[in-house]
Each structure stands twice: as structure tokens, then as C-alpha cells.
C-alpha positions as CSV (number, residue, x, y, z in Angstrom):
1,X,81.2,172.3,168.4
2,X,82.8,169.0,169.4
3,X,85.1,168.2,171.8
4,X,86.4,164.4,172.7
5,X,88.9,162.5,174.0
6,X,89.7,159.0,171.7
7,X,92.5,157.0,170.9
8,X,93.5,157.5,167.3
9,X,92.7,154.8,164.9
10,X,93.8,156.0,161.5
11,X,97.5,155.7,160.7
12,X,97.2,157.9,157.7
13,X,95.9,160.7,160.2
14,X,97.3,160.3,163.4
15,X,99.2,163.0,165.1
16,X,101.7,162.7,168.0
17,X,99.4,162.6,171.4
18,X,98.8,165.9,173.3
19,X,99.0,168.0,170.1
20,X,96.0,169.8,168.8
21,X,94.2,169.0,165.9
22,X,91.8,170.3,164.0
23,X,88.8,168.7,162.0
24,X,86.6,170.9,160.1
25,X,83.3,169.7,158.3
26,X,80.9,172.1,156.4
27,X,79.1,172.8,153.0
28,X,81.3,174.0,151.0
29,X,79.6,174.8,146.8
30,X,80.8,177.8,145.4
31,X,78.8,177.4,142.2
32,X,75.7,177.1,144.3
33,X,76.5,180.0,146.5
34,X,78.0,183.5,147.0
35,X,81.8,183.5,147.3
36,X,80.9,185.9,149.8
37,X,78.7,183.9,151.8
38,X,81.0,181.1,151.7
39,X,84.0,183.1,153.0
40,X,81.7,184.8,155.7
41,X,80.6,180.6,157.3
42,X,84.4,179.8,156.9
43,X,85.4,183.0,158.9
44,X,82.7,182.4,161.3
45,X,84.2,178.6,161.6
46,X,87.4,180.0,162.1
47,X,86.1,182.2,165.1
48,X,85.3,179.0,166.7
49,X,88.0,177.0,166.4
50,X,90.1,179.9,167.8
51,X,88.3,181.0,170.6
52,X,88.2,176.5,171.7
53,X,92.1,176.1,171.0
54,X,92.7,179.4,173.0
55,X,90.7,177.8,176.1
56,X,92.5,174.3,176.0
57,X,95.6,174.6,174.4
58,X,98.4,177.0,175.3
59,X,99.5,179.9,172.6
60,X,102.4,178.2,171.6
61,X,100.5,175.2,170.5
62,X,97.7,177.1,169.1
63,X,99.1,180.0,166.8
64,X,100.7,177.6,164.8
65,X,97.8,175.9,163.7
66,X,95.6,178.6,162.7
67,X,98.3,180.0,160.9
68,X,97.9,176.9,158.8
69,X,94.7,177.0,159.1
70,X,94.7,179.9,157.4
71,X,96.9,178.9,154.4
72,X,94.8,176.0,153.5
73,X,91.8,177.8,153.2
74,X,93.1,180.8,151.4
75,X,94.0,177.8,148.7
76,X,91.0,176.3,148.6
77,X,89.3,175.8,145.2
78,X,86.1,177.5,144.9
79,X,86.0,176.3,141.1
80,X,84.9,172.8,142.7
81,X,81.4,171.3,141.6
82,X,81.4,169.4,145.0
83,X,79.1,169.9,147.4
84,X,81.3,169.6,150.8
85,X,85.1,170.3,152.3
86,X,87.0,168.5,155.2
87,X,90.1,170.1,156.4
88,X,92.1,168.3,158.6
89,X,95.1,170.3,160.7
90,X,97.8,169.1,163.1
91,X,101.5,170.1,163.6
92,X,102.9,167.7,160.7
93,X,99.0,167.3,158.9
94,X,97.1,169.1,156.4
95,X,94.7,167.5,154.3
96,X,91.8,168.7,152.2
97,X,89.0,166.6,151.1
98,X,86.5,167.8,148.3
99,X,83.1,165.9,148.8
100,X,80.3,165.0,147.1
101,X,77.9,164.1,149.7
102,X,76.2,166.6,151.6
103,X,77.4,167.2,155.5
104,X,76.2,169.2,158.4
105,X,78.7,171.4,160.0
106,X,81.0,169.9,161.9
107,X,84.0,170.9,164.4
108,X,86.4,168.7,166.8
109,X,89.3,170.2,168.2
110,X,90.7,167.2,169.8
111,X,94.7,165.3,170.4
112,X,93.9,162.8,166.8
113,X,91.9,162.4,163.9
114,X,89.3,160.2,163.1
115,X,88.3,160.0,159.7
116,X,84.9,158.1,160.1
117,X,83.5,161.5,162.4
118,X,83.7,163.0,158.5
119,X,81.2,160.2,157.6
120,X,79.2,160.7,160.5
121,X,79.0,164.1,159.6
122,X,76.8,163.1,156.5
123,X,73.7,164.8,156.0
124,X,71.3,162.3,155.5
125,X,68.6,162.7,153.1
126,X,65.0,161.1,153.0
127,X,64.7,160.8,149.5
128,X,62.7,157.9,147.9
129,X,60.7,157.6,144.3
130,X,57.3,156.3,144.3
131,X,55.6,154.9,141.7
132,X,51.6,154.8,142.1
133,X,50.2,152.7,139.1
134,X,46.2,152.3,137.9
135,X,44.9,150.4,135.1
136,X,44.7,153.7,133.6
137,X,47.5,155.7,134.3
138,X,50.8,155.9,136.3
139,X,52.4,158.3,138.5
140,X,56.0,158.9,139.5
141,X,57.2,161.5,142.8
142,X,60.7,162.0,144.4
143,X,59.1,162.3,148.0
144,X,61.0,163.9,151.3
145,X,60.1,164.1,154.6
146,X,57.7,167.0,153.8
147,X,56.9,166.8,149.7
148,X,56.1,165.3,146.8
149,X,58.1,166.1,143.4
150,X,56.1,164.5,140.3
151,X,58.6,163.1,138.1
152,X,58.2,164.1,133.9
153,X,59.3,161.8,131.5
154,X,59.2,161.0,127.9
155,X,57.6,157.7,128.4
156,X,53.6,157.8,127.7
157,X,51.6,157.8,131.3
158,X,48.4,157.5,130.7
159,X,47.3,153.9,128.7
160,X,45.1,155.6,126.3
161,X,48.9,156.2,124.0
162,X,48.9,152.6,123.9
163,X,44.9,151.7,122.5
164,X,45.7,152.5,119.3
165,X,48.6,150.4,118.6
166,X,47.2,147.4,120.5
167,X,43.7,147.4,118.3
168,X,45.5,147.9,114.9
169,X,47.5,144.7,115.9
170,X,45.1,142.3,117.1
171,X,42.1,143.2,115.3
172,X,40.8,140.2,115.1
173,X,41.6,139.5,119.1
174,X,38.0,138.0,120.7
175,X,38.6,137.9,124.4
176,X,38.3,141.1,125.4
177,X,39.5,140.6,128.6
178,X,42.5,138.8,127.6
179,X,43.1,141.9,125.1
180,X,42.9,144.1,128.1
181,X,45.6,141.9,130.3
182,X,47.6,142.4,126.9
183,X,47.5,146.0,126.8
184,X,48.0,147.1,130.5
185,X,51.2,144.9,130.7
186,X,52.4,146.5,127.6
187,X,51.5,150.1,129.7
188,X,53.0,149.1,132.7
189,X,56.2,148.1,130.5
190,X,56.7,151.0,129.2
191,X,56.5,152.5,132.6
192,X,59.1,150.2,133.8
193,X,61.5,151.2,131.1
194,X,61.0,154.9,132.8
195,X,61.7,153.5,136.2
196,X,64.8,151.9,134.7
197,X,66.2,155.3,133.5
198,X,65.3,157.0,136.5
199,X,66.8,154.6,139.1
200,X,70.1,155.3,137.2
201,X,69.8,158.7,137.8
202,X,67.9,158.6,141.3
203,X,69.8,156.0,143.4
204,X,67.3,155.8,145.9
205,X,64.7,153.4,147.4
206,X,61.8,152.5,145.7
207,X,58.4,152.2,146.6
208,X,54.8,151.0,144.7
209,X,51.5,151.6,145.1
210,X,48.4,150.2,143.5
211,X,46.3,147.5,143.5
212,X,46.6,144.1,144.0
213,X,45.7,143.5,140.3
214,X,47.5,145.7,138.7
215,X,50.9,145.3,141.2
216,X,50.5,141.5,140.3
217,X,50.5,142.7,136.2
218,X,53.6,144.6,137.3
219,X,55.4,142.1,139.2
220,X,55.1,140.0,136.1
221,X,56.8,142.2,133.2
222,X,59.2,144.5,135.8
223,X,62.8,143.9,135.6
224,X,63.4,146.4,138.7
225,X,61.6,144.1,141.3
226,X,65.3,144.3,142.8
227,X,64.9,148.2,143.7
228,X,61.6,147.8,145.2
229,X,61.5,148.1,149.0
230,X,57.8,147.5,149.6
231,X,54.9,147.1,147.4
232,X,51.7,149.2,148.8
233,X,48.6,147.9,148.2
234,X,45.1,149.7,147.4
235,X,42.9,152.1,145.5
236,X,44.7,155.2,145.3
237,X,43.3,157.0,142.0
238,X,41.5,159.7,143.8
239,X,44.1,160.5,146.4
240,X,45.3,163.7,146.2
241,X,49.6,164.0,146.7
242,X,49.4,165.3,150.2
243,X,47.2,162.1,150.8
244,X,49.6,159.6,149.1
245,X,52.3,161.0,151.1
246,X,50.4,161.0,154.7
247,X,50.1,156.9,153.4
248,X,53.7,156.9,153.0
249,X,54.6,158.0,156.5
250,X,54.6,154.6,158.2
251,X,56.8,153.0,155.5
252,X,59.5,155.6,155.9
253,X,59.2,156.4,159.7
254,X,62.2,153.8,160.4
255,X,64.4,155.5,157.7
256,X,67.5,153.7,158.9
257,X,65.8,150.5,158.2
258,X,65.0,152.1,154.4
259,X,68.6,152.7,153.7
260,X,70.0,149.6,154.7
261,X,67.8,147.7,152.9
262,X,68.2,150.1,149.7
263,X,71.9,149.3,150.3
264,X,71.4,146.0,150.5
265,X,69.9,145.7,147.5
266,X,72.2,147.8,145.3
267,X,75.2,145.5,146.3
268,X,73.5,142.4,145.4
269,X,72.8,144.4,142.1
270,X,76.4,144.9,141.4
271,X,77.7,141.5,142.5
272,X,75.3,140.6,139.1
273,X,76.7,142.8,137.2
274,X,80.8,142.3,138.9
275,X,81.2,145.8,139.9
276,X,81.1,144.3,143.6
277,X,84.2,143.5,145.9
278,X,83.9,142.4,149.7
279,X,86.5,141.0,152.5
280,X,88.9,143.1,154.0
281,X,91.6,142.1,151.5
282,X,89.7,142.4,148.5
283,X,88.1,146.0,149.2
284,X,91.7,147.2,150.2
285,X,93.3,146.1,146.8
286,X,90.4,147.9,144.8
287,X,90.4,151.0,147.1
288,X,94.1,151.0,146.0
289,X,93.5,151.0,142.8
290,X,90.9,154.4,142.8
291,X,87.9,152.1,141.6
292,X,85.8,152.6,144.8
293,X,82.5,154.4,144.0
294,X,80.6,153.4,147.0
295,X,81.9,152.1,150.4
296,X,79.6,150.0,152.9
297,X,81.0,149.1,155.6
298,X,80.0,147.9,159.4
299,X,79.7,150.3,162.0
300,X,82.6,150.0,164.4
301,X,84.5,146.9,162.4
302,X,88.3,147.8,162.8
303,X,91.2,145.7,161.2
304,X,94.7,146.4,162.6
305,X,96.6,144.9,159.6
306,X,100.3,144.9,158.0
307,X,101.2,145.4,154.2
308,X,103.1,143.2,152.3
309,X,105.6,144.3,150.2
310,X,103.3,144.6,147.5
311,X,101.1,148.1,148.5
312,X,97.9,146.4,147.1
313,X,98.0,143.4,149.6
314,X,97.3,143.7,153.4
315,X,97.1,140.9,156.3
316,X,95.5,140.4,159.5
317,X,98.3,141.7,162.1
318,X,100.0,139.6,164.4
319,X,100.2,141.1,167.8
320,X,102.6,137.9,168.7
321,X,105.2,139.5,166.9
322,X,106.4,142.8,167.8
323,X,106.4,145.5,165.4
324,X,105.7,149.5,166.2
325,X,105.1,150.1,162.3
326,X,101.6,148.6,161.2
327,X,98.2,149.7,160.3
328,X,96.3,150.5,163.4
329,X,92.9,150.5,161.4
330,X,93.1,149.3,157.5
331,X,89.0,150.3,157.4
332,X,90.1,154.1,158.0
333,X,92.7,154.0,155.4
334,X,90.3,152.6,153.4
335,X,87.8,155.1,153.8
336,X,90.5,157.4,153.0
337,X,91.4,156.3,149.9
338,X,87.8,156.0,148.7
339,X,87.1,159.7,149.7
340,X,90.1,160.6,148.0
341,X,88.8,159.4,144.6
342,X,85.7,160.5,145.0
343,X,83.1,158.0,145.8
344,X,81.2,158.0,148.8
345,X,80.8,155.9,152.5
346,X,77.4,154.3,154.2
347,X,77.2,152.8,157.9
348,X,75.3,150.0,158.2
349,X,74.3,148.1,161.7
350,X,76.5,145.4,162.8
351,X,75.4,142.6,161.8
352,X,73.7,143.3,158.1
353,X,76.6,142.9,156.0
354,X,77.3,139.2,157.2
355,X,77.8,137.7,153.9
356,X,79.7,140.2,152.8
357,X,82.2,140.0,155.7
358,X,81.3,143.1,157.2
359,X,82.8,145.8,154.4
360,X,81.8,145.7,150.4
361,X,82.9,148.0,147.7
362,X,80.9,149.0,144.7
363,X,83.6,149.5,141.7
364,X,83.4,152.6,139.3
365,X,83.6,150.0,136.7
């Protein structure tokens, strides 16, 4: 439970001052879950919010809220494959979000919205892969904070699949040595093309272990050198998975540091491929337009800004010239309107998106 006491930023959800509102933040996957279960946390929620708007707001104010409270969660869908809700309730507001990032529970009973405490509800997960190579064989987790997952493929993991076909076509190949340079970059290409497939299913940092030998054969054929947040070198064949993951512990620690750089990366991946937008104006034209699949944007950067007449263009308000009717804060309507079809909102540090002019926008296509 939450209380504050803010100015409101967001025009799209700010209420007249000294009214209640209501934000409410929680899991919400019906086909995960128990409908049951579901309706007992959103009850239990409920409880809350009641028993904090009875203790700072008078009846009058109060009843009218929970009674649409109450209607928007008796419509909610529980036919949804998302994984999270926001509700947001005032006297003139209500406003549903289906998300698909995860969130912990959040409530704020408070006189305005603020739609980045949604994003700062965000669950985040420690998630990287983790590739651990040999000249004989290669290994792939998912690791946590606590685990290893190995990762099963169709591609060939051991280099002994690869023997065969390497003899049968340079038989009459004399340097042995350069025969076996030949056939472990040929392994550790076709364990490349894994990584490829799973880094567009996992978007998540990568790391690689091994040694220096056989990280330098790697470095020369990969074409996912982009994804790689640190290369780890040493012996690792024997190690068992709770040892490879106590060695992973210091390159995580500062997970922060992880995700922005992960971030980082990942934009300068789609500005290669021109799925990327950045600069106030730009991002608010292709937010507009529903193509925002991932929002990073600068902690605390806020744009008061006007529209043109055309609703895809905005510009940098003018507090010379009086006008009551502007956008307090175009990065919370943007936020909005990329939650709204569907994608999904990091944080960075102030600071790390400098060429990018503090807010970038990875397009759906």
C-alpha cells in the first residue's frame, strides 16, 4: 500500500485536484491460474482500497468510486493471455490496461495519476542465457538468480556430429592442425546459428564462457557478437552447473548495469535493421501510429509540449505564450499509448540514452 502526494503529470490521466483516485497494479493470468484464486487477490485488493479511502476521504467521495470500482472489475476479461492488469479510477476516469509484463502488486490511493508508477511496478526478472563453449562440446542455460535451465535444441552440441563430414571433404587435408581450426569453427557455427534462434525467442543478455582459444575461434565466425555482454574466460569443462553459476555471480551482481547495457545493445540492433525511432517528436509520431513494441526512455525526462493540428506532430511548449490547454508531460502520453498497443517500457539512468536524445522506440515492424 502506497500513499503520496504529487503533482499530476499526465494529461491523459489527470483528475481534478482533491478527488480520489485509484491506481491498482497486480498479476492478473486467468489461463495460468484459478478464476477463483484470481477473484479471491482482487477482493482482498478491494478490502484495501476501501478500508484507505474510508480513512482519508469522506463517504461522499469514497462510495462512488468503489462502486466503479466494482463495475470495472466485474467486466474484466479473464479470457486474456496477458500476464498483468492496471485499473485506474477517478470521478470522470476509468481505464483498464491489459499487460504483458510481469508486475508486483501495487496500490496508490492518491488526488492524480501517474502512469510511470505502473512501470515502476514492473517485476523485474534476472534472466540471462549463457553459452559455455569447449573445443568439444557446447552448453546453453537460461540462468536466474538462483538456477540454471539447460537449453535443448536441434542443433548438434557435441563436435564429434561434425568429424564425419569434415574428413569425407578434405581427405586429402595434411595439416592436421589447420584441419582441426577448420572443424571447430564450423562447430562453433553451427552453435551460433542456435544462439541466433534463441536470442529471438529469449530477448535477454548474453553471456560466454570458455577459453581464450576457443572464444577467439568464436569471436571470428559469430554474427551475435552484438548480444554479448561479457566474454568469460577459462577452463570450465568439469564444472559442474551450480559451479558455473557461483562464477556467474559477480557478472550479474550489478543487474541494473546488465539491463541497460542489454538495452543498449538491442536499440543499436534495430537502428541496423530501421525498426528504431528516437527524439521526442519522432517517438510521439510512431507511438501514434500503434507501432511501438518497446519504449526506453530516461528516468525523470518530461516534455510539456503542444499538438499541431495534425495529431501525429507535437512541439516543445512555449510557456511565453499563455495557453491553459497543452500537454503537461508528452513522455506519459506516450507511455500510454505504447501500453495501450501492447509493447512494453524500460527505465534507463539519466544520462545513457545521450545519443538517442533521452527516449527511443523500437517499432513492431
Amino acid at each position: 500500500m502506497q500513499t503520496k502526494n504529487v503533482e499530476p503529470i499526465s494529461e491523459i490521466l489527470e483528475s481534478p485536484r482533491y478527488l480520489p483516485c485509484i491506481s491498482l497494479i497486480m498479476p492478473f493470468e486467468p489461463k495460468m491460474g484459478l478464476k477463483k484464486e484470481l477473484d479471491h487477490k482482487l477482493k482482498t485488493a478491494v478490502n484495501k482500497i476501501e478500508k484507505e479511502l474510508y480513512n482519508v476521504y469522506p463517504p461522499d467521495k469514497s462510495s462512488p468510486l468503489l462502486k466503479k470500482l466494482d463495475h470495472v472489475l466485474s467486466e474484466l476479461n479473464y479470457y486474456t493471455h496477458k500476464k498483468s492488469i492496471a485499473i485506474f479510477i477517478s470521478p470522470i476516469i476509468e481505464k483498464v490496461y491489459y499487460l504483458d509484463m510481469p508486475v508486483e502488486e501495487k496500490i496508490i490511493i492518491d488526488d492524480s495519476f501517474e502512469i510511470r508508477d505502473l512501470i515502476y511496478s514492473k517485476k523485474q526478472i534476472h534472466k540471462y542465457l549463457l553459452a559455455v563453449l569447449s573445443s568439444k562440446w557446447t552448453k546453453i542455460y537460461v540462468g536466474n538468480s538462483s538456477s540454471f535451465v539447460k537449453v535443448t535444441s536441434n542443433v548438434p552440441d557435441n563436435i564429434v556430429a561434425f568429424k564425419k563430414d569434415i574428413s569425407e571433404k578434405v581427405a586429402n587435408f595434411s595439416d592436421e592442425k589447420k584441419l582441426k581450426e577448420l572443424l571447430l569453427n564450423k562447430f562453433l557455427l553451427h552453435t551460433d546459428n542456435g544462439l541466433t534462434l534463441l536470442l529471438r525467442a529469449y530477448k535477454l543478455p548474453l553471456f560466454v564462457m570458455g577459453t581464450a582459444k576457443t572464444i577467439g575461434h568464436f569471436k571470428s565466425i559469430t554474427h551475435n557478437a552484438k548480444h554479448v555482454i561479457d566474454y568469460i574466460h577459462g577452463n570450465f569443462e568439469e564444472k559442474t552447473e551450480p559451479e558455473l553459476h557461483e562464477v556467474m555471480q559477480p557478472y550479474v551482481a550489478d543487474w541494473k548495469k546488465v539491463m541497460q547495457v542489454n538495452l543498449l545493445k538491442q536499440l543499436d540492433d534495430s537502428m541496423s535493421s530501421k525498426r528504431l525511432v528516437y527524439g521526442i517528436q519522432n517517438v510521439w509520431k510512431s507511438a501514434t501510429q500503434k507501432k511501438g513494441k518497446l519504449l526506453v526512455v530516461e528516468k525523470n525526462y518530461i516534455y510539456p509540449a503542444e499538438q499541431s493540428s495534425t495529431p501525429e506532430v507535437i512541439f516543445k511548449k512555449d510557456f511565453s505564450i499563455k495557453n491553459a490547454f497543452y500537454i503537461k508531460d508528452a513522455v506519459d502520453d506516450i507511455i500510454e499509448k505504447v501500453l495501450s498497443s501492447g509493447g512494453d517500457i524500460e527505465f534507463v539512468d539519466e544520462g545513457v540514452l545521450g545519443e538517442f536524445q533521452k527516449i527511443a522506440l523500437i517499432e513492431y515492424f
